[in-house]
N, C-alpha and C positions, 0 to 999 in steps of 0.2 A: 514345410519350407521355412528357414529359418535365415534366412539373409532376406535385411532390411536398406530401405533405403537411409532413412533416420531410426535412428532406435532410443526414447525418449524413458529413463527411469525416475516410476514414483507419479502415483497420480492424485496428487494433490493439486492446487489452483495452478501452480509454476508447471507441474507436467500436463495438466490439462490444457494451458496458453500453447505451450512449446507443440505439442500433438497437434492439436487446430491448425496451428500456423504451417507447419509443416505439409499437413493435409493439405491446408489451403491452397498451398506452393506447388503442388502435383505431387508431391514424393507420397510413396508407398510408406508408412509409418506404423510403428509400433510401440503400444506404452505399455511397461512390466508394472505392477505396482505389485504391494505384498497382499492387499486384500482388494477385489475387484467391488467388494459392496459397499467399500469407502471410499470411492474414488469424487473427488470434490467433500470431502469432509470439513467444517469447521470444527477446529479443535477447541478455539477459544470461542470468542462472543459471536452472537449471531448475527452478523453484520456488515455490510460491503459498504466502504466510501467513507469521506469523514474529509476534514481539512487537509489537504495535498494527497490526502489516498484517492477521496473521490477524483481530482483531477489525473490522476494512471488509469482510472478506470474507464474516465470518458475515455483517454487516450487511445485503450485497448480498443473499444466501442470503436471509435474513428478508423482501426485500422483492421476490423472484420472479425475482430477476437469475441471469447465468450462469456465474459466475467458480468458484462453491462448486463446482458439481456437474462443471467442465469439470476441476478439480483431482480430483476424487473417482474419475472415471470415466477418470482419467489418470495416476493415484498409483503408485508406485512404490514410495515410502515415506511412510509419515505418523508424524510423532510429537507430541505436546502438550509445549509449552516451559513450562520455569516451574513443572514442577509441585511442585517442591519450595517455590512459595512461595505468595501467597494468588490464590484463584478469578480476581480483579482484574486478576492480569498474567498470567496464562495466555492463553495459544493455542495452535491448531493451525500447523504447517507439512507441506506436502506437497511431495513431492518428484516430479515429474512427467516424465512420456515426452514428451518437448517434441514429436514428432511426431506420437503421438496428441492431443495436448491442440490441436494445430494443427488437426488433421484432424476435430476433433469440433467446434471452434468455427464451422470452414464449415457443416458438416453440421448444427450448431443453429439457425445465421443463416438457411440453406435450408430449414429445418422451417417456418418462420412464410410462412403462404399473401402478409401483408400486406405482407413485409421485400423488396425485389430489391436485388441487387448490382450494381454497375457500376464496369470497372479504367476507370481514366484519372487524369492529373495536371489536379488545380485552377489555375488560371493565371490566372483573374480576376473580382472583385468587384463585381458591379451593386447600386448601393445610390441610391436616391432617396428622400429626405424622409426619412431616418436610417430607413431601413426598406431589408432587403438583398432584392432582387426574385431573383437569382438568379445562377449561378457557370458561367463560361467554362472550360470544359474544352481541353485541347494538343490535341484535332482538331477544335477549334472549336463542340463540340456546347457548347449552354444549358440548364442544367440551374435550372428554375423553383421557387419551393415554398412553403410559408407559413413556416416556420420551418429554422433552419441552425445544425447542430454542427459544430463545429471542433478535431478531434483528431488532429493532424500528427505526436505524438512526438516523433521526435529529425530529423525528415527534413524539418525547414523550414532551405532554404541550409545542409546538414548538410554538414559537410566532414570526413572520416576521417582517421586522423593515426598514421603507426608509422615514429616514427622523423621523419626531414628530408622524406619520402615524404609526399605528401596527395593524395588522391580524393573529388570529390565523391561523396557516399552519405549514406541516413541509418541503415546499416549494412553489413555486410561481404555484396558480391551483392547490395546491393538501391540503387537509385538516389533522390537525393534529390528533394524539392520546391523545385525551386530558384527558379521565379517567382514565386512566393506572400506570400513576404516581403513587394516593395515596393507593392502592394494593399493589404496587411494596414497598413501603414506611413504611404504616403501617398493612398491611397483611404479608409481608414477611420479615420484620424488613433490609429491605437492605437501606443502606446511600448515599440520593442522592445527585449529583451536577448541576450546570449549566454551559452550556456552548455554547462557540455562533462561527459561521463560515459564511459567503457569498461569493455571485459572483460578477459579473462583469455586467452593462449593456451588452445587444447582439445588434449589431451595423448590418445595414442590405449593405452586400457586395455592391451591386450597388450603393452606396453613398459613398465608400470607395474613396481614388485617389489612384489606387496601384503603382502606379511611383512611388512613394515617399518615397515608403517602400523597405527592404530589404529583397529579399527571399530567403527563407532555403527551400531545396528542400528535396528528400528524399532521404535514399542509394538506389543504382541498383548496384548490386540487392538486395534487399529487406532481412532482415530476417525476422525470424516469433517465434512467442513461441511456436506452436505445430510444430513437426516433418511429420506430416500428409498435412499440407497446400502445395500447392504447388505454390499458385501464389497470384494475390491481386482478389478482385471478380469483378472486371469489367476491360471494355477492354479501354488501353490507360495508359495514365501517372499518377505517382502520383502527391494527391493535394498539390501543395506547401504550406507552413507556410510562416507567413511574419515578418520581425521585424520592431518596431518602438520603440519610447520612450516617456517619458515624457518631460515638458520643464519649465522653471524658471516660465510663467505663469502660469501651469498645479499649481506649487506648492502655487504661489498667490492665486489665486483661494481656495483651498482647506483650506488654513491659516484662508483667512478673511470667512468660512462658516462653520470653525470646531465648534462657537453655534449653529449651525444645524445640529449636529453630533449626534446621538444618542449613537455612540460610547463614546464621549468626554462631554457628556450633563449631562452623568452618568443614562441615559434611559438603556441602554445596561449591564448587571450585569453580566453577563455569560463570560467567559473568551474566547478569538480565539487563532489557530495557531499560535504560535513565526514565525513558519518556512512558513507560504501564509499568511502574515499581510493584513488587507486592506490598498487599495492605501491613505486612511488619515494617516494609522498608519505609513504607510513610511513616507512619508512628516513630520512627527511629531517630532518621532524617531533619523530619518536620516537626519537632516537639513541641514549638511554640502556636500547632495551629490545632482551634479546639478540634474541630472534626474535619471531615472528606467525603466526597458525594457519593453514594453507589445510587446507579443507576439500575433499574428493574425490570428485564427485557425479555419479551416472549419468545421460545426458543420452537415455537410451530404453532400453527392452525389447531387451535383446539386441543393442545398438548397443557399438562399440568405443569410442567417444570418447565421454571424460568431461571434465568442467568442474572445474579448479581454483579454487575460489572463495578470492576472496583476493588474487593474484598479477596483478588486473588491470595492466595497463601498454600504455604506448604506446611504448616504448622500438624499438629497430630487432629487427630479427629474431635477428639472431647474438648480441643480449645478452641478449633473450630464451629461447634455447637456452641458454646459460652458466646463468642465473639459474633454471630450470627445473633443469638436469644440477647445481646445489647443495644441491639439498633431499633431505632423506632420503627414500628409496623411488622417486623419478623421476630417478635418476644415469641411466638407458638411456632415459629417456621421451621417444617422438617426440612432437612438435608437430605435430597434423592442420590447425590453424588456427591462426595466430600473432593476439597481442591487439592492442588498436588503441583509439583514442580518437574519440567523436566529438563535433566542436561543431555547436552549432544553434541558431539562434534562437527565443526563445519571448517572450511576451507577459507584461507586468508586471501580475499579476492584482490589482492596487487600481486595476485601471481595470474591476472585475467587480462583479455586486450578489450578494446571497447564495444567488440561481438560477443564479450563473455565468452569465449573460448579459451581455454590452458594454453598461457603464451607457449609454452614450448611441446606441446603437442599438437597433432594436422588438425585432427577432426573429433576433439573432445570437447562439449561447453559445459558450465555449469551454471544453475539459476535456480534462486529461490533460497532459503533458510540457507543452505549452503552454505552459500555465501557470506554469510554474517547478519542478513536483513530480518525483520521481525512484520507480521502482519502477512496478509493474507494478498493484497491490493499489489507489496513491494514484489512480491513473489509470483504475480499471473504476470505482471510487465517486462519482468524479467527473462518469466517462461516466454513471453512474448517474443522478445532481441534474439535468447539463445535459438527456439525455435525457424527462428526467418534464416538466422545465420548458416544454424546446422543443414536447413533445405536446401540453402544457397552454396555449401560448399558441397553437399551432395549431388547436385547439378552443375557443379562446374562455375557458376557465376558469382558475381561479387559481393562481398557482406555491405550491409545496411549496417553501419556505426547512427545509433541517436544523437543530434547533436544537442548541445546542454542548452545553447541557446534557443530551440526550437520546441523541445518536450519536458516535461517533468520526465521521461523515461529517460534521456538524455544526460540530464542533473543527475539521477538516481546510478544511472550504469559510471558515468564519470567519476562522482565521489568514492565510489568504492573501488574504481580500478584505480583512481589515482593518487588517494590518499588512503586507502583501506579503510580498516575499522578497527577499535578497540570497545565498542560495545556494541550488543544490537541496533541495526540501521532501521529510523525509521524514516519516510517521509513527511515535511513542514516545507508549507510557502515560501518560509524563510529561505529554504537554501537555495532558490531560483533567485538568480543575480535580475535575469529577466520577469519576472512574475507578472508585470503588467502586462506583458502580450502571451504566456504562457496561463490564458485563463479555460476554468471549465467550460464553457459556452463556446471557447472558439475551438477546441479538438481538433474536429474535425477538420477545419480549416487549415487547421497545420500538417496533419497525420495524414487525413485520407489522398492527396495527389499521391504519397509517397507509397500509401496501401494499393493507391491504385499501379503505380507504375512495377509494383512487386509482387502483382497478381495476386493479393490476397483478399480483396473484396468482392464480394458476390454480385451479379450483377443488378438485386434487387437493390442492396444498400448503396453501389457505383451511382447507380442511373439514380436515386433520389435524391446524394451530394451533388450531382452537377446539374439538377434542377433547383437546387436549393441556392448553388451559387450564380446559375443565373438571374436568379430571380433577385438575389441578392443587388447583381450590378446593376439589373433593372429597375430596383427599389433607388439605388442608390442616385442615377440620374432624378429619379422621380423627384425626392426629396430633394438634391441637390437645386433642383427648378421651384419648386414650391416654396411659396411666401404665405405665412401667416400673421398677422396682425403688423403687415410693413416690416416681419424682418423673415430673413432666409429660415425654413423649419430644419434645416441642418445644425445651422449656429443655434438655434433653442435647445437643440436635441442636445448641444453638446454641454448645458448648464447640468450641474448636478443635481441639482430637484425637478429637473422635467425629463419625464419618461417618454416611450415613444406611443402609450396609451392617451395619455396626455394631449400629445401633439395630434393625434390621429384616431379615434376612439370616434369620433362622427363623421368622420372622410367617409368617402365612396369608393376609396382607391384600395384595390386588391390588397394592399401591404395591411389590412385589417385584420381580413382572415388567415394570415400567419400564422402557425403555432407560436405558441407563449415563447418556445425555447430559441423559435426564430428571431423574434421580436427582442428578446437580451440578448440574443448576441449579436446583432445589427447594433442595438443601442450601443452595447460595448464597445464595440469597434468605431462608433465614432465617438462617444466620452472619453476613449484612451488614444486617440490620436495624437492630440496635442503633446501630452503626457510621454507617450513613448519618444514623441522625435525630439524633445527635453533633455533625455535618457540618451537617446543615441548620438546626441549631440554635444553631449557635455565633454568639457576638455580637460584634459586628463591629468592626471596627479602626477608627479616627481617621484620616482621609484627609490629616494631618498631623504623623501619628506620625513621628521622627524615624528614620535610620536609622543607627546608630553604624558609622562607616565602617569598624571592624574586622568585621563581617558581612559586606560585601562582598568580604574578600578571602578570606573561608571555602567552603569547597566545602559549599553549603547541600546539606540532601536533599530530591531534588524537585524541584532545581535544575539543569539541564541545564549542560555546559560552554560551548555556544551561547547560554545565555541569559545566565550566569554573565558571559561575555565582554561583551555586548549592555550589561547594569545598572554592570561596573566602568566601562567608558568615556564610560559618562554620568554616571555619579556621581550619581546622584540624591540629595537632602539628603533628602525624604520620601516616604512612601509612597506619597502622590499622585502625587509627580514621577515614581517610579518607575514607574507607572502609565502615564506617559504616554510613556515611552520605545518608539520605533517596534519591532518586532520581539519583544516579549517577549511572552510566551503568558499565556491568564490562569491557568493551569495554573502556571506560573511564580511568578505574581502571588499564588497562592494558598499555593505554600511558604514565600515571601519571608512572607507575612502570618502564618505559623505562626509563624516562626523571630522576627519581631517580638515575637508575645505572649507566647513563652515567655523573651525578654527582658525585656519588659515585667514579666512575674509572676516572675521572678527578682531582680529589682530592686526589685521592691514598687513599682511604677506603678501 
């Protein structure tokens, strides 16, 4: 039987979100990928979460998806970033057994009675009356459905790059989608791009010297993205990270071998990440700075080979040995895998609505690399929206739009349907206009009524949110009534150096035994009270305010160096112009608008 309810391609993080959700939703689902024994693969670093990724991830968490708990139940190391500044830019990162987290994500896909698998390459497009009836598979099978995700990755016409050397792939051992393109192109009239991202050689740990290196260890205790986890999965300590750098040779080196760049050669046509350059593009770039950190990260439980993060390059092999044998602690370090670049085509997502659906087709979405975005985190939240959508038109009822003000999913769907992209999309705090109430801690707070009204949380994780928010508004009376030392322990809570361990750490009262995770985000939500209703109450700017062109050339705060670039080149005269400039976030729009009035009220306007 080959008519589906949802028909989800490509199982990587995005197809594996999009599968779930759909499952979750009732519909009968199917995910094609080209190999079933890499489904959940990390291509790049071994790693879930990180500043604004970890916040998509809680998000997912929040709304019954699988990315939190396939990190949790594959951790290695966790630690929360940021802590040293407010709740707002905190997150979690974990640092994962790319093998387990591989192996569990089949193993999760295979749990659901409603989900089946099926390897094969997509190769072509039935589409009648702007509605896609169904997709030709390379042994000719037709695969039917009411609705269709589209999560290709990097392996649409992927070509691999080290050195003058090229292989079609849409990574290293794994083969590309190479007919899918001109269907996508001129079957479906959608506008494609190129674009290109790589790794790093994998350096085999027993050649490493770890003297030499600096180690980052993990927190004890540990947090987690699911609420369900209670520990790491094996017994003993976590695996430390290590730091080292680069050095004035590292950068000789790379200088006298960039005509052997396929980046710098003009081989390379596809654009990469501003924000994970490779290690040529820093030396290039950045000439005036002596070195650059690589970071040293176990790539499994007991595995030799670890990931150099940092040192990405597509350079040849033998400069890649030289520039490895320059850095402190890896002078002996074999290379088990040499690094590489890959380009791919993806699709200019302002031709998406804000379900990520093909505005001009019924029931096509697309999510993930696809789309222009880079990272693993941008691509399961994605899977995420497209997934609920596609269920949602497959049953008849109405699409869930994220709104920007509500999620970082929200931010993420909106910037690229509305402004597109001209380079790899990543996620940053920054571009949350709202970031103070869009924090990791509160997710769920935000996500799960909506998870729950769209049937996609299960009733263990339903029924533990709305004990959690009970107990919440019953903490909340509590505190509200209690006086400690003649003043309310609400207004203490809300100083910036009093915690709510602090305030309560020898009480009797239940709100003790909270989980830690409970306890920050209770704290949070009354430290940002003030603060947000500040924000939502401030009055608003002249959509003709002018904008004195010595502002533009200041490194505003708030202000990304992306966007920073995006406003000088336009030159906007006023506020509104600058509003209207393609590419700028309103996250952007919203510093630009501070930095205005505090103009303004310095000059007496």
């Amino acid at each position: 039987m080959n008519s589906w309810d949802v028909v989800v391609v490509g199982g990587g993080h995005s197809g594996i979100e999009a599968a779930l959700a759909s499952c979750r939703m009732g519909l009968r689902t199917l995910l094609i990928t080209l190999n079933l024994d890499m489904i959940g693969q990390m291509s790049c670093n071994p790693s879930v979460g990180g500043i604004g990724k970890g916040h998509i991830v809680a998000e997912i968490e929040a709304m019954g998806g699988g990315m939190g708990r396939l990190a949790d139940q594959s951790g290695l190391q966790f630690r929360m970033l940021n802590t040293r500044k407010g709740y707002a830019v905190q997150a979690l990162r974990v640092q994962t057994d790319r093998y387990r987290y591989r192996d569990l994500a089949r193993r999760l896909l295979e749990s659901y009675p409603g989900l089946s698998l099926r390897q094969g390459e997509v190769v072509g497009v039935e589409v009648i009356g702007g509605k896609v009836q169904s997709l030709l598979l390379h042994d000719e099978t037709r695969i039917s459905g009411k609705s269709f995700v589209l999560t290709t990755g990097t392996f649409l016409s992927g070509i691999l790059h080290q050195g003058f050397s090229t292989l079609e792939g849409g990574r290293s051992g794994d083969r590309a989608s190479k007919r899918l393109s001109r269907p996508l192109s001129e079957d479906l009239g959608l506008q494609l791009g190129r674009l290109k991202t790589g790794t790093p050689p994998r350096l085999s740990g027993k050649t490493i010297d770890w003297a030499k290196l600096t180690i980052q260890p993990g927190d004890d205790p540990p947090s987690f993205f699911s609420g369900k986890t209670t520990g790491i999965f094996y017994e003993g300590a976590q695996i430390p990270c290590h730091l080292t750098r680069t050095t004035a040779q590292t950068s000789e080196i790379i200088r006298n071998n960039l005509d052997r760049s396929p980046l710098y050669s003009g081989k390379i046509r596809g654009i990469g990440p501003r924000y994970c350059p490779s290690i040529e593009d820093k030396i290039v770039k950045f000439p005036d700075r002596d070195s650059h950190h690589i970071f040293i990260e176990p790539e499994g439980l007991g595995i030799d080979e670890v990931y150099p993060n940092g040192i990405s390059t597509s350079l040849p092999v033998d400069v890649q040995e030289q520039i490895v044998a320059s850095i402190p602690g890896l002078e002996r370090a074999a290379i088990m895998r040499p690094g590489y670049a890959v380009e791919y085509d993806f699709v200019f997502p302002d031709q998406l609505d804000h379900g990520l659906k093909v505005q001009h087709l019924e029931n096509l979405f697309l999510a993930g690399q696809i789309n222009g975005t880079t990272g693993y985190e941008e691509a399961a939240g994605q899977g995420l929206v497209a997934g609920i959508n596609a269920a949602a038109y497959a049953r008849g009822s109405s699409f869930w739009y994220p709104d920007r003000s509500l999620s970082y999913l929200g931010v993420m769907v909106d910037d690229l349907v509305t402004q597109g992209i001209d380079e790899p999309y990543r996620m940053f705090t920054s571009r949350a206009e709202n970031r103070l109430s869009l924090r990791y801690h509160n997710a769920d707070m935000r996500l799960s009524p909506v998870a729950i009204e769209l049937g996609l949380l299960g009733e263990d994780q339903k029924e533990g949110f709305l004990q959690k928010m009970e107990e919440f508004s019953a903490g909340r009376g509590e505190i509200s009534r209690k006086v400690i030392d003649g003043k309310k322990a609400i207004d203490q809570l809300k100083r910036p150096e009093m915690s709510f361990d602090d305030l309560f750490s020898e009480d009797s009262s239940a709100l003790c035994s909270w989980p830690i995770s409970w306890k920050i985000a209770f704290e949070s939500e009354v430290k940002y009270e003030g603060y947000i209703q500040i924000h939502d109450s401030r009055s608003p700017l002249a959509a003709e305010t002018i904008i004195p062109p010595s502002i533009l050339q200041e490194d505003v705060p708030g202000i990304s160096t992306e966007m920073m670039v995006r406003l000088r080149k336009a030159n906007p005269r006023t506020f509104s112009d600058a509003s209207q400039v393609k590419g700028v976030s309103p996250g952007a729009l919203e510093a630009l608008r501070m930095r205005l009035k505090r103009q303004k009220s310095v000059h007496g306007g």
